[in-house]
N, C-alpha and C positions, 0 to 999 in steps of 0.2 A: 442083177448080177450078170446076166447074158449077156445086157447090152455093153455094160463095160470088158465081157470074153471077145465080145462080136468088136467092138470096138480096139483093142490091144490086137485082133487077130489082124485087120486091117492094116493097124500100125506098122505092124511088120512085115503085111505083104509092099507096104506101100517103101519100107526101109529097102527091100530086096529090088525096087526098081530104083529109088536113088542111088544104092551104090552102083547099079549095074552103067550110070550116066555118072557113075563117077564123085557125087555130094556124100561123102563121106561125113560129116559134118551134122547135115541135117540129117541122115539114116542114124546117126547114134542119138539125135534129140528121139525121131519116132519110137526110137527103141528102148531108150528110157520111159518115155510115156507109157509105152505099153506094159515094160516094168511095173511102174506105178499103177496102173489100171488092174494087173493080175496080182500084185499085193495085198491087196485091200486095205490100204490106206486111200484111197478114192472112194466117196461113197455117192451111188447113185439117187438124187435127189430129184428125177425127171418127173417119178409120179407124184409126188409132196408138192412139187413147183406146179405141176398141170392142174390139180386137184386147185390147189390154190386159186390160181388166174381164173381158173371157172367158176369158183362161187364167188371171184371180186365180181367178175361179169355177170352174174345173175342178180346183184344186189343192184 
């Protein structure tokens, strides 16, 4: 769950320099992401996926 905090936080620092140039547009797509990211309807699947790929690799 951090990584998707750490991740929406970004979102939105990253919205605050598109409007600041002006892309209004794309600043409210990151801002919804980040929406979605602090809802919790996203679910963080990195360690299930990494776990995964490493015991296809070992077999």
């Amino acid at each position: 769950m951090d990584r998707l905090k750490a991740q929406a936080s970004k979102n939105r620092d990253a919205a605050k320099v598109l409007r600041h140039r002006g892309k209004d547009d794309a600043a409210q797509r990151l801002e919804a992401r980040a929406d979605e990211l602090e809802s919790g309807r996203v679910t963080d699947c990195t360690d299930a996926v990494s776990s995964l790929i490493s015991w296809a690799f070992r077999r």
